[in-house]
BAGUSE-821278 format. One record per residue (C-alpha): residue in one letter; x, y, z; residue number from 1. Coordinates in steps of 0.02 Angstrom, whole numbers. Layout:
BAGUSE-821278
<pt "a" <X Y Z> NUM>
...
This chain:
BAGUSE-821278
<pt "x" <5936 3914 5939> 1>
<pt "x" <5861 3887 6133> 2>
<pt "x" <5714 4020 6164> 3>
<pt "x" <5846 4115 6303> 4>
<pt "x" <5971 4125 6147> 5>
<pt "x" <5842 4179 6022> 6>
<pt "x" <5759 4314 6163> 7>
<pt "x" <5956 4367 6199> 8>
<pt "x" <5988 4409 6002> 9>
<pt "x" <5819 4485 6008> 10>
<pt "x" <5859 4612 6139> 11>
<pt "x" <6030 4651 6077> 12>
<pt "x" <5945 4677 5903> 13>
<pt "x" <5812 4808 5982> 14>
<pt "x" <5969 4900 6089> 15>
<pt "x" <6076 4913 5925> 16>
<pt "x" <5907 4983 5849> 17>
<pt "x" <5911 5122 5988> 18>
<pt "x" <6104 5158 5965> 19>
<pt "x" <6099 5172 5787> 20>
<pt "x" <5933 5285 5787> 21>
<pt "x" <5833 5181 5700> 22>
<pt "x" <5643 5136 5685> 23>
<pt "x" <5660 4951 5644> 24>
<pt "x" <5780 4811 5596> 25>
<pt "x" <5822 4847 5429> 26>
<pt "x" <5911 4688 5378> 27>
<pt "x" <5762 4567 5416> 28>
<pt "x" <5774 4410 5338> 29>
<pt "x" <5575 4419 5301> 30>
<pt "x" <5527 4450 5115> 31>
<pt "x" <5438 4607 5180> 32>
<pt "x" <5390 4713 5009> 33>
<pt "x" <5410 4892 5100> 34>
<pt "x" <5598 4841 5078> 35>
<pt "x" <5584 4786 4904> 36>
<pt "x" <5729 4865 4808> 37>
<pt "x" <5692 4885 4626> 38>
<pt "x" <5850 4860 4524> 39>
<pt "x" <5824 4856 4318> 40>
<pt "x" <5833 4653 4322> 41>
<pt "x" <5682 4657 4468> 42>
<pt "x" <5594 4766 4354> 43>
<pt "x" <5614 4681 4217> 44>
<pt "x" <5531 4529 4298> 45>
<pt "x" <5398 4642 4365> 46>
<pt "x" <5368 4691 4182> 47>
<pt "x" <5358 4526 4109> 48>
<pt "x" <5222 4477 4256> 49>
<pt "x" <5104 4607 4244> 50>
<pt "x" <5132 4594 4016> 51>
<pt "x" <5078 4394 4063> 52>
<pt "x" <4931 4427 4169> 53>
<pt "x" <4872 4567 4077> 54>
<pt "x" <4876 4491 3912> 55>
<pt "x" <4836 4308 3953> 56>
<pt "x" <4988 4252 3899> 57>
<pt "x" <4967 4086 3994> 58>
<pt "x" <5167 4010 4052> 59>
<pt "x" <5278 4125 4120> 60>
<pt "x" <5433 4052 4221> 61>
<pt "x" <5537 4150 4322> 62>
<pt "x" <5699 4099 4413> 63>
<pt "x" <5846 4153 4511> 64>
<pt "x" <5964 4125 4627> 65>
<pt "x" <5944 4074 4819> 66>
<pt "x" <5912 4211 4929> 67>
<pt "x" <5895 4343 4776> 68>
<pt "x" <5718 4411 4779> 69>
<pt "x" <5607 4293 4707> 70>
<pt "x" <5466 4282 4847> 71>
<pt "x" <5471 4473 4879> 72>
<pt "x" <5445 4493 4712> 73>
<pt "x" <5279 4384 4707> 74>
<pt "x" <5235 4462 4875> 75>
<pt "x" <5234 4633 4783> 76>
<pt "x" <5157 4575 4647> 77>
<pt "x" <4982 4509 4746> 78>
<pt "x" <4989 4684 4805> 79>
<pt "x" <4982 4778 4641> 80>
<pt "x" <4855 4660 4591> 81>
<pt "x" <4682 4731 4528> 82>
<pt "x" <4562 4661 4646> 83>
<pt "x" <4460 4577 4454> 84>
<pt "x" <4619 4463 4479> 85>
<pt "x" <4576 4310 4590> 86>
<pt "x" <4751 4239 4620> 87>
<pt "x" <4821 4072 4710> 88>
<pt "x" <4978 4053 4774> 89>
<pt "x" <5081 3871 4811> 90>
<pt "x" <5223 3920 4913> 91>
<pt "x" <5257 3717 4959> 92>
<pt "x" <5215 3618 4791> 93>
<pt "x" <5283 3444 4862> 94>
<pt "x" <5099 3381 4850> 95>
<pt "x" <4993 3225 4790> 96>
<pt "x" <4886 3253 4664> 97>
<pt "x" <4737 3254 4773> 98>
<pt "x" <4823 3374 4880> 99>
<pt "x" <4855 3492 4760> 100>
<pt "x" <4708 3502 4680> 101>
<pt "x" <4647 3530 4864> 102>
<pt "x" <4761 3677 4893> 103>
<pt "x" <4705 3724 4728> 104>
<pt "x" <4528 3731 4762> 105>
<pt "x" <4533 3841 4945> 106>
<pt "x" <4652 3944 4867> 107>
<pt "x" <4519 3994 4728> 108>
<pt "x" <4388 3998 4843> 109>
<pt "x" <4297 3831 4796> 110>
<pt "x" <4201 3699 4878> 111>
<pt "x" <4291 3539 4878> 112>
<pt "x" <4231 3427 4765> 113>
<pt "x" <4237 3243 4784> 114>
<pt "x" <4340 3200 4652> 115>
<pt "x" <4460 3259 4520> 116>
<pt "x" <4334 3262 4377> 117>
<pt "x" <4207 3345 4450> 118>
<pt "x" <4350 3479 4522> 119>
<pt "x" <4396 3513 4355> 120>
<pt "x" <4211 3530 4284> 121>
<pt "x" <4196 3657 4439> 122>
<pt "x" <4341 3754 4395> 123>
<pt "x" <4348 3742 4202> 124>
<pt "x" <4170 3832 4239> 125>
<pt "x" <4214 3970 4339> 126>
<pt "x" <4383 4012 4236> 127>
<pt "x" <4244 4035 4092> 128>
<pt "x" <4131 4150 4203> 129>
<pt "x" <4277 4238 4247> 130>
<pt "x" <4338 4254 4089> 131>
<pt "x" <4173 4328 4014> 132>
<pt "x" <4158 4458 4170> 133>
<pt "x" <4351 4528 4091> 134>
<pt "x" <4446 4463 4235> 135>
<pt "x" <4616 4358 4272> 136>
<pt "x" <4636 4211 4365> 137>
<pt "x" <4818 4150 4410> 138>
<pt "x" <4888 4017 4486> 139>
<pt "x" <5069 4062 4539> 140>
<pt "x" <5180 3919 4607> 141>
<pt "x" <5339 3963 4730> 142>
<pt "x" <5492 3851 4750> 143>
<pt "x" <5431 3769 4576> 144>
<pt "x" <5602 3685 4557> 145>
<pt "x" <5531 3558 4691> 146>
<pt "x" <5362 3502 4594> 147>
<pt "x" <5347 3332 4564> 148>
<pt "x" <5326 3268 4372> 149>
<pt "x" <5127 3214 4393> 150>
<pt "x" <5099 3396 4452> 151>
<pt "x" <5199 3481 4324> 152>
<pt "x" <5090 3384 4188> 153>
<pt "x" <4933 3431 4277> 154>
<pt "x" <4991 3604 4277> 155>
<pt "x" <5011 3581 4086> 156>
<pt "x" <4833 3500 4053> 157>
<pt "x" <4775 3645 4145> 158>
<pt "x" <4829 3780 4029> 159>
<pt "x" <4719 3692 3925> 160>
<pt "x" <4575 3803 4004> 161>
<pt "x" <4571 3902 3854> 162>
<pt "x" <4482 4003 3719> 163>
<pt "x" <4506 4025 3547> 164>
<pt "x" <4623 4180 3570> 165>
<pt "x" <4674 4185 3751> 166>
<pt "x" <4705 4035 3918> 167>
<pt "x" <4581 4060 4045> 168>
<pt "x" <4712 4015 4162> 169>
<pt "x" <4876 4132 4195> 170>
<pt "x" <5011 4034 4275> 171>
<pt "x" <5195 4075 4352> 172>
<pt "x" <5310 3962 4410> 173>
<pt "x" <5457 4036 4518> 174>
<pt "x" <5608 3949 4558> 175>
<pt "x" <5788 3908 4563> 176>
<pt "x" <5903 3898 4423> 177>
<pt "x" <5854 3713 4422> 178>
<pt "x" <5682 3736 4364> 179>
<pt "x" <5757 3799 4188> 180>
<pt "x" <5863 3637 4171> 181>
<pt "x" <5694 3531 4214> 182>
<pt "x" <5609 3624 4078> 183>
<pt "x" <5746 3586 3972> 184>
<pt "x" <5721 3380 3988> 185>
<pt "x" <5637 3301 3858> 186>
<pt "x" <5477 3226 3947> 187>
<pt "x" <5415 3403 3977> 188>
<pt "x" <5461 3468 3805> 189>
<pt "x" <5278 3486 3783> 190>
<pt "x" <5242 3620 3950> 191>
<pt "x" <5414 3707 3882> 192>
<pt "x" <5338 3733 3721> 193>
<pt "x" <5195 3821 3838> 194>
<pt "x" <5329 3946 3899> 195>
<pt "x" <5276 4143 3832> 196>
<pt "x" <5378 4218 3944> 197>
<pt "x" <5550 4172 4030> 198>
<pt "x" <5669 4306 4127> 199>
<pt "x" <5774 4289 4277> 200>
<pt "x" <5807 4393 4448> 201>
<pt "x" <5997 4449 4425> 202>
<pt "x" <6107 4462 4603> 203>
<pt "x" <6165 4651 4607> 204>
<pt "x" <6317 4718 4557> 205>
<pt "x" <6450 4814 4669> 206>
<pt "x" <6368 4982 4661> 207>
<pt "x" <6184 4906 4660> 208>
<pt "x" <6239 4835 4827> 209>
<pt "x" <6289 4988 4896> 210>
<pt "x" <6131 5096 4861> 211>
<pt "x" <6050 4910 4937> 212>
<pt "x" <6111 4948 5094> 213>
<pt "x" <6067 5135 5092> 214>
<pt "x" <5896 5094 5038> 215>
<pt "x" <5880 4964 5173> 216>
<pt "x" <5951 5099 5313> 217>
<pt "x" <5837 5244 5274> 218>
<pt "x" <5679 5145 5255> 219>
<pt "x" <5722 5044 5430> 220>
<pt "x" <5717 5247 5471> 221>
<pt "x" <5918 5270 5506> 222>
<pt "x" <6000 5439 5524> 223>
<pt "x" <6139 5396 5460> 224>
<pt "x" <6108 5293 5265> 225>
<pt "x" <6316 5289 5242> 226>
<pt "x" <6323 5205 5423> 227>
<pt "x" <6415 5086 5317> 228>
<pt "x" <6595 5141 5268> 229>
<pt "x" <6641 5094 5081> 230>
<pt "x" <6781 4969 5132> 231>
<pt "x" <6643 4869 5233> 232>
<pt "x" <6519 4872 5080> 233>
<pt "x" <6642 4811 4960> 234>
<pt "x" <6676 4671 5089> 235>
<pt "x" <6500 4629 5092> 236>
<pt "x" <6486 4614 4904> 237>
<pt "x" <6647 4517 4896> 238>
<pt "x" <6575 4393 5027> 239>
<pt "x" <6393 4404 4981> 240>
<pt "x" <6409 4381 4766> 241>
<pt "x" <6242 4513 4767> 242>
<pt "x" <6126 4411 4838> 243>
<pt "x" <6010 4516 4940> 244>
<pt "x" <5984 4385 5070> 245>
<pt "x" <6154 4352 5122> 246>
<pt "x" <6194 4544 5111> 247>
<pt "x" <6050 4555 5243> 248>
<pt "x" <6164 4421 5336> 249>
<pt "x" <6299 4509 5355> 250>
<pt "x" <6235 4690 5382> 251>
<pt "x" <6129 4639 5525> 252>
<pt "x" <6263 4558 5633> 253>
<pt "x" <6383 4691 5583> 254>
<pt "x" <6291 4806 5649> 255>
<pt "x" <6270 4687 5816> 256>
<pt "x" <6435 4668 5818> 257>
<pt "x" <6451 4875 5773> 258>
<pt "x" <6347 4886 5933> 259>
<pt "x" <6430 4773 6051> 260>
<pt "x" <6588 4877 6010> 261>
<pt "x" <6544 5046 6012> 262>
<pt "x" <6566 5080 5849> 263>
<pt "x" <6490 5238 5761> 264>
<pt "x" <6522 5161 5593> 265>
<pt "x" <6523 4985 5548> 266>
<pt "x" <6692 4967 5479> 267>
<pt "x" <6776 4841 5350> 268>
<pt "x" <6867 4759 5501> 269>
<pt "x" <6708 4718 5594> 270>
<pt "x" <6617 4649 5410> 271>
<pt "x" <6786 4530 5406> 272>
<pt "x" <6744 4482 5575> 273>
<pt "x" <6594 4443 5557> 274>
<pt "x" <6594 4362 5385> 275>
<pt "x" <6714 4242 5473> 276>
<pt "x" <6581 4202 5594> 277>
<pt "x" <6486 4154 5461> 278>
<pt "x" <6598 4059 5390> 279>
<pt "x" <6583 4137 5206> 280>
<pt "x" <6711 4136 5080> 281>
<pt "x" <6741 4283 4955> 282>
<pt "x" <6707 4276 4773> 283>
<pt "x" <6853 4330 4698> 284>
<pt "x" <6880 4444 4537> 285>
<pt "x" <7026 4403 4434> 286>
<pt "x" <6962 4539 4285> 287>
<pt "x" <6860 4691 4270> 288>
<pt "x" <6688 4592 4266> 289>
<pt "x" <6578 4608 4434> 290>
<pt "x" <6554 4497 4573> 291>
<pt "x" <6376 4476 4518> 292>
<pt "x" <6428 4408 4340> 293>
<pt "x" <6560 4291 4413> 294>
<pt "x" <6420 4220 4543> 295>
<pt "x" <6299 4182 4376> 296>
<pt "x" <6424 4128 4275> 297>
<pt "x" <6467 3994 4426> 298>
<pt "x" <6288 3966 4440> 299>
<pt "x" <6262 3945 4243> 300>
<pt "x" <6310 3777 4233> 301>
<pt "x" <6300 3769 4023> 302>
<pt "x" <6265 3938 4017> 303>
<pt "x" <6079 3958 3983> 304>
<pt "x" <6023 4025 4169> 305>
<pt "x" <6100 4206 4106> 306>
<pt "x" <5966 4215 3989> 307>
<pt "x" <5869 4287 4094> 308>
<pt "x" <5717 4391 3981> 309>
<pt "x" <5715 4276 3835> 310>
<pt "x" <5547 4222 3801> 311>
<pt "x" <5454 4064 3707> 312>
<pt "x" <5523 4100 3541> 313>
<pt "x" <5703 4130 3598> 314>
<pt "x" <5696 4326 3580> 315>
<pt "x" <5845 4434 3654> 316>
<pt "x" <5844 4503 3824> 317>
<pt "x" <5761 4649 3855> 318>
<pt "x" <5840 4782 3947> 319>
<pt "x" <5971 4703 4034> 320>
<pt "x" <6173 4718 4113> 321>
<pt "x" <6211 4771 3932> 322>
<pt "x" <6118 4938 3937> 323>
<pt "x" <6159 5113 3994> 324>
<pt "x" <6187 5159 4148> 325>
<pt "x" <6176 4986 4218> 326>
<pt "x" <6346 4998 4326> 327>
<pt "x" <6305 5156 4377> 328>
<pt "x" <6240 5205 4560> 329>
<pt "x" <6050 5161 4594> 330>
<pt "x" <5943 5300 4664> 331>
<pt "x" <5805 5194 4685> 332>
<pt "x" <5681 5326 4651> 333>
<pt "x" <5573 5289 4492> 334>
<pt "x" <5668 5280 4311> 335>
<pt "x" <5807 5404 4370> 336>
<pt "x" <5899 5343 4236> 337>
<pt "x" <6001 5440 4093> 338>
<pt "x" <5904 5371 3933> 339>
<pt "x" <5725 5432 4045> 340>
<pt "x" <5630 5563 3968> 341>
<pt "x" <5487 5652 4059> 342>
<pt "x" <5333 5665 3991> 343>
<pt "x" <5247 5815 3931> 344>
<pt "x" <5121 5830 4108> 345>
<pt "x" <5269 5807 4179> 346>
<pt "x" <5175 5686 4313> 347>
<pt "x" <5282 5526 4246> 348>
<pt "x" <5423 5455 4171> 349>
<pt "x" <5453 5324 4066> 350>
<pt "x" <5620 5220 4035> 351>
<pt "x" <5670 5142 3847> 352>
<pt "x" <5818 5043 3835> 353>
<pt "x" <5863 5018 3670> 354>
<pt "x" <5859 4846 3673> 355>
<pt "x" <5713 4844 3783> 356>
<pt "x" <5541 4769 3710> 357>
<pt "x" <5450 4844 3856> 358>
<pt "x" <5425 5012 3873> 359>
<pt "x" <5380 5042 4072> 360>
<pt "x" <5305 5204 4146> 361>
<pt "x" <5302 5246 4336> 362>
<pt "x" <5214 5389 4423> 363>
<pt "x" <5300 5547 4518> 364>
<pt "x" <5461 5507 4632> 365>
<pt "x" <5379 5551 4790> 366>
<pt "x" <5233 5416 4754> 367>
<pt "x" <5369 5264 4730> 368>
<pt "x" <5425 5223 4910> 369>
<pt "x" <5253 5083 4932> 370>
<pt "x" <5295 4941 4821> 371>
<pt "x" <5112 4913 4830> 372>
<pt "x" <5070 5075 4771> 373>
<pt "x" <5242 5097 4640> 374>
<pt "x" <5194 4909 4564> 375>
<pt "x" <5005 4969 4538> 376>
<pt "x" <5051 5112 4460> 377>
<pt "x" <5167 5038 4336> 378>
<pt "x" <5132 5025 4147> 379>
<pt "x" <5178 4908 4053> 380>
<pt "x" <5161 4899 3850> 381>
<pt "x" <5249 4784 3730> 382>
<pt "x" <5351 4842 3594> 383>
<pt "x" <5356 4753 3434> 384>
């Protein structure tokens, strides 16, 4: 797009921003954590992060589809983190090994050293100083479905920064669905064998999407959070599978389109219209399972991407599609969830599926609307 087409789109953005009374665009494309919706699959994640740095757990891989969440997530997540936690983040891992050990060096703060030996003496030195004060140090890789072999075995040797009892070294790789089938070949059977934690970022389902796109309206500051009439949002979930990103797509030129038409309400006619712009084609549901499950199960391949939760030793998913309430309509609000029980300060609430081996407590509704301050609040213990 030419800078007058991009400054055109720009403008009409800002005037549909003023007809629909709101404060910003609410359908940004940018991983921006205020808008960080927190479904029981993103939580899930979230729990399985924090249980991994907390506990030096030392591997945990996290994947999902396109467009789904998983940089938003990690965005949050360096929020939340406890300022002990010195943390480096690879959002481009298509690197030499020089380079990488580079990267990895300004990202902790280092001076360069001149070669890889002496980097590692540097570091494998300041995990154990580190490590002796009580605090973390993580390296968390992005787009990890891209990393070269030499750098996912030097990734490996590094999680041999380790004590007796714990790795001095927490490490996350995030990535497509293709990252579990690399982990799955047989030259890097020894960094799967590394793995103590695996889950997955689900798309949502039809009534996830729904309370998405109120979520989105009220905190871009709308008057109106059912701008959206329910024909158009089940078009959007038809044509978008659950993915947040395209859903994003299609809401913000809908409501361009909304705009250049008058409309009050953006309508299922003017979400056909525009999905046709886009070109998309709808996912169609020939039983009673959800768009969302037909969209993983195409994505699956031989099945093992749905195993999202599963950890090192093959364990069950924790609380997943399966459990209560998980069709039902999402508040958003902390744990407002059937199976929640209040606690006996009343200040908290804490959520138990029963399948669940993490038992997660957040603090007061009105406190939850900052991912960075929900995420920091969070806690997190295992259940055995």
């Amino acid at each position: 797009m030419n800078p007058a087409a991009a400054a055109k789109v720009q403008e009409r953005e800002t005037m549909y921003q003023q007809y629909y009374g709101m404060r910003e665009i609410p359908f940004s494309l940018a991983p921006d954590p205020k808008y960080l919706f927190r479904t029981e699959s993103l939580l899930e994640v979230f729990a399985n992060l924090q249980y991994g740095i907390e506990n030096g757990k030392g591997l945990v891989v996290v994947t999902g589809e396109v467009g789904v969440g998983k940089t938003t997530i990690l965005r949050s997540l360096f929020q939340s983190l406890d300022r002990s936690v010195l943390a480096a983040y690879i959002f481009n891992p298509l690197l030499s090994t020089a380079e990488f050990f580079d990267l990895l060096a300004s990202e902790f703060r280092l001076q360069p050293e001149p070669s890889k030996s002496a980097m590692l003496r540097m570091l494998g030195y300041v995990l154990m100083s580190r490590h002796a004060q009580g605090r973390r140090t993580v390296l968390v890789v992005d787009e990890a479905h891209l990393l070269p072999a030499h750098l996912l075995e030097e990734i490996r040797l590094l999680l041999n920064f380790e004590t007796n009892r714990e790795k001095l070294l927490q490490v996350v790789l995030c990535g497509q669905p293709e990252l579990h089938d690399m982990l799955e070949r047989p030259e890097f059977r020894q960094l799967k064998q590394r793995v103590s934690l695996k889950c997955s970022i689900e798309p949502l389902s039809r009534h996830e999407t729904a309370s998405y796109i109120r979520w989105r309206l009220r905190i871009g500051g709308a008057k109106d959070e059912n701008l959206f009439e329910s024909e158009a949002v089940r078009a959007i979930h038809r044509f978008s599978g659950g993915i947040p990103r395209v859903i994003n797509n299609i809401c913000d030129n809908a409501l361009l389109t909304g705009f250049s038409r008058t409309s009050p309400r953006i309508t299922g006619a003017i979400v056909e219209e525009v999905v046709q712009l886009l070109d998309l084609t709808p996912i169609e549901v020939a039983s009673p399972s959800t768009v969302a499950e037909i969209a993983r199960h195409r994505n699956d391949g031989n099945g093992t991407h749905s195993n999202g939760g599963r950890n090192g030793n093959g364990a069950t998913p924790k609380a997943r599609a399966a459990s209560a309430g998980r069709g039902q309509p999402v508040s958003n609000m902390p744990y407002n969830r059937p199976q929640s029980s209040e606690a006996p300060n009343g200040n908290s609430k804490k959520v138990v599926s029963p399948s669940a081996k993490f038992v997660i407590e957040a603090s007061a509704e009105g406190e939850a609307l900052d991912p960075a301050v929900f995420f920091s609040r969070v806690r997190v213990d295992r259940r055995f």
